[in-house]
N, C-alpha and C positions, 0 to 999 in steps of 0.2 A: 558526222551523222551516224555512220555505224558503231561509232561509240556509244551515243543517246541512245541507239536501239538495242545494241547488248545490254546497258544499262538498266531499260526501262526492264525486257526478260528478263534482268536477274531480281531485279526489284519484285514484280511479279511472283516469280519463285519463292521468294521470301514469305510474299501473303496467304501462297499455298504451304506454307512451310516444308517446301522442296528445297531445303537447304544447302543439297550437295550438286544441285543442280544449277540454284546459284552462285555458289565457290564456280564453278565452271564460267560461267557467266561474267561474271568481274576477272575471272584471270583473263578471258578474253580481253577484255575492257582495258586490263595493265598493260597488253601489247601494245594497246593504241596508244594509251598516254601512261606514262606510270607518276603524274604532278597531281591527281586528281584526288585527293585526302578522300572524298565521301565513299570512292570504291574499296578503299582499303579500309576504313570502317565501318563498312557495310559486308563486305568480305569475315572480317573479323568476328560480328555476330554471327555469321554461319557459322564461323570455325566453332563459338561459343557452344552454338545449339547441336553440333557435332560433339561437342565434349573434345576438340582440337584446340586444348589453351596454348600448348607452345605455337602454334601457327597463328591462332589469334593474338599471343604476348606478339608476336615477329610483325605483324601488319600495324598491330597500334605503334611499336616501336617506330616504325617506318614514317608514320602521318607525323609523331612528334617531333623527326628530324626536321620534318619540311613547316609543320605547323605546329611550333612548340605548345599553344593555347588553345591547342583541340577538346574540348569536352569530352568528345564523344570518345575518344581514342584514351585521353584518361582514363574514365569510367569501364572502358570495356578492359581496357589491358589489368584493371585493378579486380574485375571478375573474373580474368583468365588467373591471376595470381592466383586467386583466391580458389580456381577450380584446379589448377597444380600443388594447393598447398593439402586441398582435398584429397584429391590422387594418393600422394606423399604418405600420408598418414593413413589414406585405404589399406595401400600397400605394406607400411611397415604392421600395420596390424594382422596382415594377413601370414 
């Protein structure tokens, strides 16, 4: 039950896009269960919209172990790549 409800506040957060107030919110949520795939890809887009791709690469990773046919954990860990491949080459240009 206090799962659901950390849940539904991080969800929330999201639609205010208080992003880093949902990373809080779902790590709560991993104490309870850490089996639950949607929190750690739900997690993962915060990390995104923080511009935190290795912690968003580390959460997709994670859903793939347990649910290797995740879309969503795909899709996002292939944006996190793509936002460290950015970085990468910010930096070597700098």
């Amino acid at each position: 039950e206090k799962f659901k409800t950390l849940k539904n506040e991080g969800n929330d957060f999201v639609k205010k896009a208080k992003y880093e107030e949902a990373v809080n919110k779902y790590s709560e949520c991993m104490k309870l269960n850490t089996e639950e795939c949607t929190i750690y890809t739900n997690r993962a887009l915060c990390y995104l919209k923080l511009y935190k791709y290795e912690e968003a690469k580390q959460d997709c990773d994670h859903v793939l172990q347990i649910e290797d046919s995740n879309i969503k954990a795909f899709y996002r860990r292939a944006l996190a790549y793509k936002g460290l491949q950015v970085r990468k080459k910010n930096m070597a240009g700098i």
